[in-house]
N, C-alpha and C positions, 0 to 999 in steps of 0.2 A: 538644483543640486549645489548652488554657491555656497561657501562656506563649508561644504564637508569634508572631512582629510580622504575618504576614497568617493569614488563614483559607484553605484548601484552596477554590479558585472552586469545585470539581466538589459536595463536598459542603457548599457553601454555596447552590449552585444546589439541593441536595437536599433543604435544611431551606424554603429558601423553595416546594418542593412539599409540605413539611408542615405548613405555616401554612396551605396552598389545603384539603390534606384537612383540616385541625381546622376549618374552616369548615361542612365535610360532616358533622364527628360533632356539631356545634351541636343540640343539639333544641330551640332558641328557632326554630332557619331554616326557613319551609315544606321539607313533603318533597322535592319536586321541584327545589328549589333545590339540595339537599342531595344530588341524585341529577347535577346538573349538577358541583358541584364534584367528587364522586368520576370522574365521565367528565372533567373538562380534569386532573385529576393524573395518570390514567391515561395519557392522551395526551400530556400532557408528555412523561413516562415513556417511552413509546415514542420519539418525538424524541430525548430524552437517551439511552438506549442506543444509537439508532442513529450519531448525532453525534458527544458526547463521551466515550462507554465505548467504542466503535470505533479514535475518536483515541490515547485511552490505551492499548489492547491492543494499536493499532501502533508506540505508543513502546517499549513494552515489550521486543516483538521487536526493533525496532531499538536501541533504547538505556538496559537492563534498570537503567541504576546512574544515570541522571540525573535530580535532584530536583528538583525544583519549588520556588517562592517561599516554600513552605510547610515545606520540607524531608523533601517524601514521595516515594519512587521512583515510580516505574509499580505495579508489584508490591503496595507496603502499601497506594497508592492504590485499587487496583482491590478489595482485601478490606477497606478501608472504605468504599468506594461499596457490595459487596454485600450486606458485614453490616447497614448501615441501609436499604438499599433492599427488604431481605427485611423487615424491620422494619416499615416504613411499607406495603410490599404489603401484609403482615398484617394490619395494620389497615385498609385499606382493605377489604379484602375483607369480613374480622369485620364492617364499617361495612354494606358491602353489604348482603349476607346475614343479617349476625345484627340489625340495625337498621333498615335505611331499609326495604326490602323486606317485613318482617313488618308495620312501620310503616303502607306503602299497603295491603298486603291487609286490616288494620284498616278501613282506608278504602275499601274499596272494590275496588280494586284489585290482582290478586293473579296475582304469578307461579306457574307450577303445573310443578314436575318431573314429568319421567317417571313417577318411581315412585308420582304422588299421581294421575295420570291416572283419571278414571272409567273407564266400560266405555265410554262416548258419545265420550269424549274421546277414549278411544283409536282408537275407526274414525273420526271427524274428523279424527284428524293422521293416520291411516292413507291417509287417502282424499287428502287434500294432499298427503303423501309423494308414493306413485304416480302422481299425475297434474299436480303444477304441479312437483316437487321430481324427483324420479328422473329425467325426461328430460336435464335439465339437467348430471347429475352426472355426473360420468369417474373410475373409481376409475385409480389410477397402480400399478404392480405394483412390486415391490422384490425384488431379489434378493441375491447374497452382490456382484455386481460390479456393480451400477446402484443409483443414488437416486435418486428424480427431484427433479428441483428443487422448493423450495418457497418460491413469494412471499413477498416481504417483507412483515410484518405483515397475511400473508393465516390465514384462522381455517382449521383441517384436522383433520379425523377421520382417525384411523389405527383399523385394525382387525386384531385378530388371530387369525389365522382359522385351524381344523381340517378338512383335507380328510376329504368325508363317503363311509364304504364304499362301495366300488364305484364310483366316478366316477372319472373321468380329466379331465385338462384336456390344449389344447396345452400345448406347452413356452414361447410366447408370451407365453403368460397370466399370471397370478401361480404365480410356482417359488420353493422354498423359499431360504432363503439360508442361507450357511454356518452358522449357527448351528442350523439345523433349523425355524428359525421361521418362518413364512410371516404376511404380514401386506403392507398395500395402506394406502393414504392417500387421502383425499378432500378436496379443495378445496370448501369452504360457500362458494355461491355468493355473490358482494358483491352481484349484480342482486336479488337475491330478499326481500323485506322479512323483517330477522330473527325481527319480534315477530309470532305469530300467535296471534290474536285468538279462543280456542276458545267455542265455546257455552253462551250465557247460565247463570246459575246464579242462581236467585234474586234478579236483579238487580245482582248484582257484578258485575265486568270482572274477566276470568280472561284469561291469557293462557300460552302457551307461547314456544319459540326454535327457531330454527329448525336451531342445530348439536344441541339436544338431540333433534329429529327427526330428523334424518339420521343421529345416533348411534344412534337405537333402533331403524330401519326398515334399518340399514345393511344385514342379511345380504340382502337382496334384491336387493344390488350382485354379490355373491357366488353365484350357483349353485353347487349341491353343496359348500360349505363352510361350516361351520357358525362364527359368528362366539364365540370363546370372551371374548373382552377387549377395550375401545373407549378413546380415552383423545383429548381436544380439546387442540390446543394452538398456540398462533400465534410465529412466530420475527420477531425484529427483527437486520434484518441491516445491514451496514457502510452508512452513506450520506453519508459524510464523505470525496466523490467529489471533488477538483479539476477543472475544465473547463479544456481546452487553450485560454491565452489568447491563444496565435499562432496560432490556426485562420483570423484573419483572416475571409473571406468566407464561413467553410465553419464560420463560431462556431456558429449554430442548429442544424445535424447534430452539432456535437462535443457541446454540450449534450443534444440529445436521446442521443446515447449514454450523456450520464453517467445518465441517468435509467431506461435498462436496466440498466446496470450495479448499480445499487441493487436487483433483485429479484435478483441470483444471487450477491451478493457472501460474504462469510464473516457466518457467524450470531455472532452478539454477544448475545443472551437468547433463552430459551424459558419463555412461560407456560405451564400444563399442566395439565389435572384431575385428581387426584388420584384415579384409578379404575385403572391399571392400571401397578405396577412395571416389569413385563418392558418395556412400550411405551414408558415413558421409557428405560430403562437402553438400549436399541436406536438409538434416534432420536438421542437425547444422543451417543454415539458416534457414529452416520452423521457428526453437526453439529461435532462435535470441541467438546462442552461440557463444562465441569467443572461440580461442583455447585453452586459459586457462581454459573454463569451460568443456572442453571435457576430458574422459581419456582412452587411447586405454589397453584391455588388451589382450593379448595373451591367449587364452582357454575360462575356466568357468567364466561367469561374477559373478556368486553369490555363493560364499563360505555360505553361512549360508543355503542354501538347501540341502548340503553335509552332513549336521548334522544327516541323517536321515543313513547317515554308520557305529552311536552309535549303529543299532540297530540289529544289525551283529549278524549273532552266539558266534561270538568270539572276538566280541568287549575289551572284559573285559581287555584280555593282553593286549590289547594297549589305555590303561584307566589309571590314578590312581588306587593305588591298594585304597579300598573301604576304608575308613573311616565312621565307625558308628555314629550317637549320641546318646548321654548318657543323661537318665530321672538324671534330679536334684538330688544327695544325701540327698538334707534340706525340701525336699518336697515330703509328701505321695503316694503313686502311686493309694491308695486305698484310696478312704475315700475324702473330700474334703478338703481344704488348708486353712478353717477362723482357726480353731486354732492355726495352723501355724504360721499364716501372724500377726495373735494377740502376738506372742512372738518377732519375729524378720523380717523385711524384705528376702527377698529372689531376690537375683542376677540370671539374666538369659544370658547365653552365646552362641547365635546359628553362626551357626550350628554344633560347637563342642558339646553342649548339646540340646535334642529335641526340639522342638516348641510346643509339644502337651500341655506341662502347659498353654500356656496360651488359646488353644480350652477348655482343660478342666474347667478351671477357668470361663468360655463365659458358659459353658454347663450345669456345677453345677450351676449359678446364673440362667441361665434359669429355672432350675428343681426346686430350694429351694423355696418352699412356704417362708419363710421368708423376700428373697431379693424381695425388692419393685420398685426399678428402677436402670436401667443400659444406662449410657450416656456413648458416644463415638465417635471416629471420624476415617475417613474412609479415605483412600488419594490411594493406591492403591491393593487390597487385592486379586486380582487372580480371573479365573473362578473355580463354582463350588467351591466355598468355604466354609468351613467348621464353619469360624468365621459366614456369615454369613448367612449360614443354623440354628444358637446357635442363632442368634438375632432373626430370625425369632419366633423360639420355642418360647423363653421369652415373644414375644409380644403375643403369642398365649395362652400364659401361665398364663396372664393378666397383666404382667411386664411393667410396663411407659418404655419403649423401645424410648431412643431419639438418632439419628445418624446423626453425620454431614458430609456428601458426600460431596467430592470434584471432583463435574464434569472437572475441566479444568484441572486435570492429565493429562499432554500432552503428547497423544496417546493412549491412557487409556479411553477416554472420553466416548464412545462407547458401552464398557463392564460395565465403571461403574452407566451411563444410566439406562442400562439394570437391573442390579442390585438393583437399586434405587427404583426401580418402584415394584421389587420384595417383598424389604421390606415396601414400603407401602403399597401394597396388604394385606403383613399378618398384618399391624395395627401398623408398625413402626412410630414412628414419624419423618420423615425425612426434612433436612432441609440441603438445595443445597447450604452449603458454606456461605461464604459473599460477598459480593459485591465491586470490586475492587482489593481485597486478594483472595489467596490463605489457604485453611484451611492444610495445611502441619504438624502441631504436629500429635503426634502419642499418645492417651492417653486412656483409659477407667475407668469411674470410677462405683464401683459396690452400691448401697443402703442397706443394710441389716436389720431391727431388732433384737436386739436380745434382751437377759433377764436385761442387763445395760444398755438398751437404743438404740439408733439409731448408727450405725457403717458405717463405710463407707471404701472400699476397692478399691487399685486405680493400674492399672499400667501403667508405665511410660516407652516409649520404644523410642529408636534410628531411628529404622527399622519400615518398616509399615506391618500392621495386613494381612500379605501375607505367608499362610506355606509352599508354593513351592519357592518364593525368600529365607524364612529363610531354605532353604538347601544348598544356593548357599550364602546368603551374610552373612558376621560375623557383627552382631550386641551385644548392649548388653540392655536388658530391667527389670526393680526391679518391684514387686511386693511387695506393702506396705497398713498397713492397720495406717501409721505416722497419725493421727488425725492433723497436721496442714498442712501434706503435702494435703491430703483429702479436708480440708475447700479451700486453694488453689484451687485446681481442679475444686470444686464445685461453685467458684466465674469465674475460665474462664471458663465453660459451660454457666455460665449464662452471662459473655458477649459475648462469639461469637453466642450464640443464637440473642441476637439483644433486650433483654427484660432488659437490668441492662447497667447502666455507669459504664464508666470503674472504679474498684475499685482496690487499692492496694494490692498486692499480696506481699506474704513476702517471700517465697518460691520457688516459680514457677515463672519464670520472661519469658514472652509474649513479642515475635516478632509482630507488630513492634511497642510494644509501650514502654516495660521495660528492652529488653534482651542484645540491642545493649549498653545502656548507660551500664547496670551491667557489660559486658564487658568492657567497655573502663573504668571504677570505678576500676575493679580487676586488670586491667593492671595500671594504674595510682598505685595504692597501693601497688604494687611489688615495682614501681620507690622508692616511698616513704621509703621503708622499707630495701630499699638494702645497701649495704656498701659494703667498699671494702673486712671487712674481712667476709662479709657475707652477700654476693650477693642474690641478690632478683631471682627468678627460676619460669618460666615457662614451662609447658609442655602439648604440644596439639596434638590430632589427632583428624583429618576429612577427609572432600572428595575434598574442593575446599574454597582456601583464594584467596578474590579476592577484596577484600570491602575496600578502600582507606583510611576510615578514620582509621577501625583497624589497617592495617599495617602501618599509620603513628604513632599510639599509641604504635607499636613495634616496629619501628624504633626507636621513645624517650627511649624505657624502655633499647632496647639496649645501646643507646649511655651514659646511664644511669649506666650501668653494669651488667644490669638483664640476665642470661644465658636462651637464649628462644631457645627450641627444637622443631619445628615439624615435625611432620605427616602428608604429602598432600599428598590423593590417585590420584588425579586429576590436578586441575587446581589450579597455586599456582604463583600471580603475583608480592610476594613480592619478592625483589632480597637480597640473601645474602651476608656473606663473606664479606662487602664491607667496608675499613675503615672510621670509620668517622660516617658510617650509620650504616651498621648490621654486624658488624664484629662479635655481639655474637650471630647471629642465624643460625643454622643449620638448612636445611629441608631435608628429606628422604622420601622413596613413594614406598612403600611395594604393588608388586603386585605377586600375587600365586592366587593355584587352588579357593579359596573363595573372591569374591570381597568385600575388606575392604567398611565395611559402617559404622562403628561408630562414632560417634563424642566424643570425651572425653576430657575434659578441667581440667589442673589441675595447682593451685597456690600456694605457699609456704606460703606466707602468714606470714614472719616471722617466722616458726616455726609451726604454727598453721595452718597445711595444710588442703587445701581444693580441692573437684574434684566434676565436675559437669559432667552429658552427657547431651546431646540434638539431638533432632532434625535436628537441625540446621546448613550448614558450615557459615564461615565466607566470605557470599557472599550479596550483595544488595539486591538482590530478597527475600534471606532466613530474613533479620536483619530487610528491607524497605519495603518489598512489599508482605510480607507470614506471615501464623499467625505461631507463631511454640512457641517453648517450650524446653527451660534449666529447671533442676531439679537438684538438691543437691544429692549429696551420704552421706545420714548421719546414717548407719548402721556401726557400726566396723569394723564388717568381710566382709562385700560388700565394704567398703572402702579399704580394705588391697589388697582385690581379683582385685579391678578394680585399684590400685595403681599399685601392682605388674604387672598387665598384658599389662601395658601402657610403664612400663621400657623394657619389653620384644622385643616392636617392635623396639626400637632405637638399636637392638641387632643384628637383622637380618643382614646377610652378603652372604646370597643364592639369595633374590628373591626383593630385594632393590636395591635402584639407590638412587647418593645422587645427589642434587642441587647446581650446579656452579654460580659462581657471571656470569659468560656470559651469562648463562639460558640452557647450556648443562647437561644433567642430564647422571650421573655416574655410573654404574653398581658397585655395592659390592660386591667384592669375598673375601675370607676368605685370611687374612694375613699369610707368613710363619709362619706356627706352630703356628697358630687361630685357635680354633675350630668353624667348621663352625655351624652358627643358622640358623634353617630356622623358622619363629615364628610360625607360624600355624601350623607344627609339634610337635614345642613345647608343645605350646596349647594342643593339639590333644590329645600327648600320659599324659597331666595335667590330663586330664578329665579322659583318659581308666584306667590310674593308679587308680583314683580316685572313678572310676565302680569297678576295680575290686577288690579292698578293702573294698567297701562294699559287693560285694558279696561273697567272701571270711571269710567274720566276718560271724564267728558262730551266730546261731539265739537264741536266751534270754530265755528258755520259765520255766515258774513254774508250780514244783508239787502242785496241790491241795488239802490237805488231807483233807478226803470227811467220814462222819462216815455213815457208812451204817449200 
């Protein structure tokens, strides 16, 4: 990739999957930690073939000679997406298998094949086979003119089977196919827990799987055929479905079909065990695969079913030691937050600090007779959630309850259906997005009355209204009762509702109509203002820079003299280093136990510094095709807190990788006699310091002298 002015997003996207697995071959990381980041690479993995290798394989067909920003066709792209993605499976698997796994059975704990089975072990999973496992299974028969279908990213034994002397079958049954082969497929049930637990062994934890039982008890599916060959493998197929955006009334059935649509679509990868030739060479052809889209592994195909060995007796030692979070020092624990918010904003920082302010802020508006309406928007929020169990109340409550659901959360669409329908049942005013866009900001704004009037209470967040993500991603979101930031809010509610023209906002700048230009204005204005003895300074972090025209506007501001720092947790297609072009940007990409999701934008400004968060990365879909939302930080001490905590991550030297002008990314380890940073520890012990200081301050209280 040297030499080009961007980097290929697709396998930019694929290195920043390889910074997550070298987290996993760390043998400083507990084991289990290590068995976590192999299952979210794998699962990327699967999202990315089904998405963006999809996308590409349909450019292909349609338009074999058009290149990319990068200068790659369809074609070279697709045999450098498979050449490194065979690359990094490799490793991950070797990681698997030859590392983490022999690692716990050290400890304790120990996967046991097939072939390592006791005699005991063998009639315990014999005995499971036929009586929780076999009722459940339906072999599927294949011939020279039928396939039968095979779910998308569903796990399936095939079998290949030898009819035995003297038997006959119907012609219904399993019949040979034109090649003379006879052979049947089995769906592994997703109901049925993979990891089975087999009997004690001197105290260890032994366990089996549950497709390598049903691989070895397979011929029982089979009368009178004797299984010669068995071979696991799971397809990821096309799911880079468009929803019809003129369904109008009938949008929730168009979406549910796009969500069928993804189990029968065209196969795009096959993972497969490495046991039997003839069964890939067959299957491969049914699926119309070349051998770049196939990938052989040795063992378990799916690292992320393993996750359920978190849940061990003794998990804990081989975990992170626990990090708590800490309720807000500047906010009540008792009592509700309008006086609060009436004096100063309030900065939220999860998951080093809890998520529960912003349920309880949802729960108090629900409960206060004086709050009149709470608008907000929804992008992906969890099952069973708590946020909106508090919107339902509200609307029960008599609350103008208005919620903008965004069904085409992709993969999400399903849950949040479900959801949608809930809060219109209890009286929400629900309203399905916009048409063409994506509704992606993250915003709520609260109605209140009070004794001066109409108030209005807003917050503003990075991260989406989800309490089980905010334990796992660092985001950061203000809580403000700013009366201009408020009138803002209240003018985009009223245009993504679809009732108001667009009006100008002065505050809040709206993807895709005001946020991209304020961008390319703020970066313009660094140029203007820089000099040699007092260089223009930018400093950002996000998840993914990929959007042509920003990085040509940071290309100028470089060759300009502007010192631009980022932060890409992700995908990052600008190239630095490069003389001429970006000799003054640095990129870094901090990945640790919390996945970085903030976005934080910050400009000098001459002097008169400025910092925004958003929504938002600096990507097409986010700036051109998504409604989202930049917000100002104009509180003092939330300005200081979110300054300082943006210099901390260009610190790190534990869990950082920097950015090469070739597009190799670098691992950071601590210079001789550097002290090493790890930022999210940083973070961490900012905040327990900062718990235990308040709870250490003696508590205030007055005598009252009282005349009796």
């Amino acid at each position: 990739m040297e030499g080009a002015k961007y980097f290929n997003r697709e396998l930019s996207w694929i290195e920043f999957n390889a910074r997550v697995l070298h987290e996993a071959t760390r043998k400083d990381l507990p084991l289990l930690e290590r068995l976590k980041f192999l299952a979210i690479t794998a699962s990327n993995f699967d999202e990315f073939f089904q998405v963006r290798v999809a996308s590409i394989k349909r450019q292909f067909k349609e338009n074999p000679y058009k290149t990319d920003a990068s200068g790659l066709t369809p074609a070279v792209l697709l045999k450098k997406i498979s050449d490194r993605c065979h690359q990094i499976t490799k490793l991950l698997y070797g990681t698997l298998t030859g590392d983490v796994l022999p690692s716990l059975a050290v400890q304790g704990i120990s996967y046991v094949p097939p072939k390592d089975y006791t005699s005991a072990q063998k009639s315990f999973t014999e005995s499971i086979f036929k009586h929780e496992i076999f009722p459940v299974l339906t072999p599927l028969r294949t011939d020279g003119s039928s396939f039968p279908n095979i779910g998308n990213l569903r796990l399936t034994a095939a079998f290949l089977l030898e009819p035995m002397k003297g038997v006959h079958s119907l012609k219904t049954a399993i019949t040979a196919d034109e090649t003379n082969d006879i052979f049947a497929l089995v769906q592994i049930p997703a109901n049925i827990p993979r990891i089975v637990w087999l009997p004690g062994n001197n105290g260890t934890k032994q366990f089996a799987v549950l497709d390598d039982i049903v691989a070895l008890y397979g011929t029982e599916l089979f009368p009178g055929y004797r299984v010669s060959e068995t071979m696991l493998f799971k397809i990821a197929r096309d799911a880079d479905f468009a929803v019809d955006e003129d369904s109008g009334p009938n949008f929730i059935q168009a979406m549910e079909e796009v969500l069928q649509k993804r189990q029968s679509s065209f196969a795009v990868r096959m993972m497969y065990t490495s046991t039997s030739r003839k069964l890939l060479e067959i299957i491969k052809s049914k699926l119309a695969l070349t051998d770049d889209d196939v990938y052989e592994v040795n063992g378990l195909i799916d690292p992320t079913t393993l996750l359920d060995l978190l849940n061990v007796e003794n998990a804990p030692k081989f975990l992170y030691p626990e990090w708590k979070n800490f309720y807000p020092d500047d906010l009540p624990e008792e009592g509700t937050y309008w006086n609060t918010l009436r004096q100063h904003d309030v900065l939220l920082d999860v998951p080093y600090q809890s998520y529960d302010p912003v349920v309880k802020f949802l729960r108090d508006a629900a409960k206060d007779e004086q709050v009149l309406a709470i608008k907000m928007t929804l992008y992906r929020t969890g099952s069973s959630s708590p946020v909106v169990q508090a919107l339902k109340e509200a609307a029960q409550n008599g609350k103008q309850v208005t919620v903008f659901v965004e069904l085409k959360a992709r993969f999400d669409e399903k849950r949040n259906i479900s959801w949608a329908e809930e809060l219109e049942k209890a009286g929400v005013i629900v309203i399905y997005g916009v048409v063409n866009l994506k509704v992606h900001a993250k915003i709520c704004l609260v109605v209140r009355r009070e004794s001066d009037g109409m108030r209005r209470y807003a917050h503003l967040s990075t991260g989406n209204y989800n309490p089980k993500t905010a334990k796992l991603y660092q985001d950061l979101s203000i809580f403000t009762s700013n009366n201009e930031i408020a009138t803002d809010a209240t003018l985009f509610f009223n245009v993504i509702s679809g009732y108001s023209a667009l009006q100008t906002m002065h505050h809040l700048y709206m993807a895709p109509v005001s946020l991209k230009s304020k961008l390319l204005e703020l970066i313009d204005r660094e140029v203007k203002q820089s000099t040699a003895e007092n260089p223009g300074h930018i400093v950002a972090k996000m998840n993914s820079l990929c959007h042509k025209e920003i990085i040509d506007a940071l290309y100028r501001a470089s060759q300009a003299g502007v010192k631009i720092e980022l932060n890409i947790r992700g995908i990052c297609t600008l190239v630095p280093g490069v003389p001429g072009l970006s000799e003054n940007i640095s990129v870094v990409s901090v990945v640790d136990r919390y996945l970085e999701h903030s976005r934080i934008f910050y400009f000098q400004n001459g002097g008169a510094e400025e910092i925004f968060l958003s929504s938002a990365d600096w990507m097409e879909r986010n700036l051109d095709r998504r409604i989202e939302l930049m917000f100002p930080v104009t509180d003092a001490e939330v300005f200081k807190t979110v300054r300082e905590t943006l210099v901390l991550y260009f610190q790190d030297n534990t869990h950082s990788h920097t950015l090469q002008k070739n597009g190799n990314w670098k691992p950071n380890v601590p210079e001789k006699n550097e002290q090493a940073v790890r930022v999210q520890e940083v973070l961490y012990k900012k905040y327990k310091k900062r718990d235990d200081t308040k709870k250490s301050e003696p508590k205030v209280e007055f005598e009252v002298r009282r005349n009796d």
